[in-house]
KEDRENKE-704393 format. One record per residue (C-alpha): residue in one letter; z, y, x. Coordinates in steps of 0.02 Angstrom, whole numbers, padded with zeros to 5 digits, always signed. Each point is the difference from the previous one (the first is absolute). Layout:
! residues N
AZYX;...
! end
This chain:
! residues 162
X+00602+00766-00903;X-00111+00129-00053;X-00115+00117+00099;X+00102+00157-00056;X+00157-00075+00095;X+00016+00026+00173;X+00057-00136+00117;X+00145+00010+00136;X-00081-00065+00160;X+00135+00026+00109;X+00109-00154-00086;X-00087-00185+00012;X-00077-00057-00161;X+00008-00177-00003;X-00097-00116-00094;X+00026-00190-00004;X-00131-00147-00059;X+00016-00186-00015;X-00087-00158+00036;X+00021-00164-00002;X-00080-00168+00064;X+00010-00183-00006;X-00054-00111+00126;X+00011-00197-00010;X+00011-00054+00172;X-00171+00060+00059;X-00116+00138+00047;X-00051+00049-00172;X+00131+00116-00064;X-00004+00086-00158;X+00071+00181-00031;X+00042+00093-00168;X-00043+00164-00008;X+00081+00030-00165;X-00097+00095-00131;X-00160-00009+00135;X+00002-00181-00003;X-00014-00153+00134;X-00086+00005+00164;X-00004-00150+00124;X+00004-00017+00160;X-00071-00149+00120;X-00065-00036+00167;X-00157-00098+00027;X-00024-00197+00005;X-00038+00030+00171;X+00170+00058+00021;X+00104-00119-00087;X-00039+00108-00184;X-00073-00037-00158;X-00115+00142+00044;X+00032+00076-00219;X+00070+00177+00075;X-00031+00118+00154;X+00105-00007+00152;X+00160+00116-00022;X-00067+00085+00148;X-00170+00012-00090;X+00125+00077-00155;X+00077+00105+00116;X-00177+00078+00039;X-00055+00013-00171;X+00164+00095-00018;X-00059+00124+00112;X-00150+00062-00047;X+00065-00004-00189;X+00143+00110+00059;X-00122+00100+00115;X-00119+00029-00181;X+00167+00059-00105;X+00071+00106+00129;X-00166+00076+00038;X-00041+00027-00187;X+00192+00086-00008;X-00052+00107+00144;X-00155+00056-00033;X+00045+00058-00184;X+00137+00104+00077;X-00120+00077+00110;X-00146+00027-00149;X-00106-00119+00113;X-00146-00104-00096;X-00063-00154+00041;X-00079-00152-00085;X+00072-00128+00083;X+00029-00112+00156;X-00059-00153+00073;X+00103-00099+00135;X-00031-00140+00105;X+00138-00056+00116;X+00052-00140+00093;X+00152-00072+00118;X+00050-00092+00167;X+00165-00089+00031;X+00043-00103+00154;X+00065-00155-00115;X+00089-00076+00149;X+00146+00129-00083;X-00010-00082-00153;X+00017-00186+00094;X+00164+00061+00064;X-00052+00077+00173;X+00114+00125+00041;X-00025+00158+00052;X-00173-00003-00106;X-00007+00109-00148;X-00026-00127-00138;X-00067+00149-00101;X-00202+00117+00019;X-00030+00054+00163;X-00138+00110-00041;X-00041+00070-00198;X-00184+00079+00004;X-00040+00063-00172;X-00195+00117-00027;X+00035+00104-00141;X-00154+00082-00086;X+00027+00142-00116;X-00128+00070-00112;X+00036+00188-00023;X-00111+00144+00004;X+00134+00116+00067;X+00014+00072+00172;X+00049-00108+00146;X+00144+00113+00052;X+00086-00018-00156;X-00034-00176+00003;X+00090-00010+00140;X+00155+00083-00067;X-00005-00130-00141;X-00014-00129+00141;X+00145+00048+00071;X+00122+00024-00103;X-00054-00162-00092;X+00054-00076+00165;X+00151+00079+00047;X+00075-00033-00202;X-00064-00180-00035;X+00129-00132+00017;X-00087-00166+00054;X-00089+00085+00142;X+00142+00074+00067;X+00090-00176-00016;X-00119-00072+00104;X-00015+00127+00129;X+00182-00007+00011;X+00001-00167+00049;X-00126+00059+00137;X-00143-00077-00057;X-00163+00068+00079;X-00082+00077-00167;X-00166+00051-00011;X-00039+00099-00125;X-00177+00068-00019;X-00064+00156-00131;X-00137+00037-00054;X-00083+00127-00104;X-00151-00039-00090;X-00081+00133-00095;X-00050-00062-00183;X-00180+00008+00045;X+00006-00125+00108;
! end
């Protein structure tokens, strides 16, 4: 598709991707992204893992603030906003008695708080804006707060200067 064409939004434009994975009969399961590669996943030896991969929850995080950083970077190019980049730090809680079969327990995050620092000279109202419609378009956020997870997510504006 080229810029010069213009795009019917009123009619769904599906995409589709696929991955793979193998798994051998314990917590270290390996997944093929195609023409990105392999990625593994594990749980620690304190939890029964080899402890050679992040948690899929811990994935599942890292999947967040990557699709935060594309979807803002989308956003903000739309709206001629400039910035040098961000820096997260996030983190999780789960009740794992969900996980261990207790029902009624969400065996998935009960709370998501993610600090997102964004270095950008402009404005703070018009970081907002970015803010906000970074929020309301990127997919794994909304997933989550779908599935009524308690999600914290924290912006901030720091000027280049410091």
């Amino acid at each position: 598709m080229t810029t010069d064409e213009t795009v019917d939004l009123s009619k769904p434009i599906v995409r589709r991707k696929q991955v793979s994975a193998v798994n051998h009969g314990g917590m270290f399961t390996e997944i093929d992204f195609g023409e990105y590669g392999y990625f593994a996943t594990d749980e620690p030896i304190a939890h029964g893992g080899t402890g050679e991969g992040p948690s899929p929850l811990q994935t599942v995080l890292g999947a967040l603030l990557g699709c935060e950083s594309v979807t803002f970077n989308r956003t903000a190019a739309e709206m001629g906003f400039a910035y040098q980049g961000i820096e997260f730090d996030a983190e999780y809680t789960i009740d794992i008695r969900g996980r261990m079969g207790v029902r009624g327990v969400r065996p998935h995050f009960r709370t998501v708080r993610v600090d997102a620092v964004v270095t950008t000279d402009e404005p703070e109202e018009r970081f907002r804006e970015v803010v906000e419609e970074t929020e309301a378009r990127c997919p794994v956020y909304n997933l989550l707060k779908d599935a009524g997870v308690n999600l914290q997510m924290r912006w901030v504006r720091k000027p280049t200067g410091g």
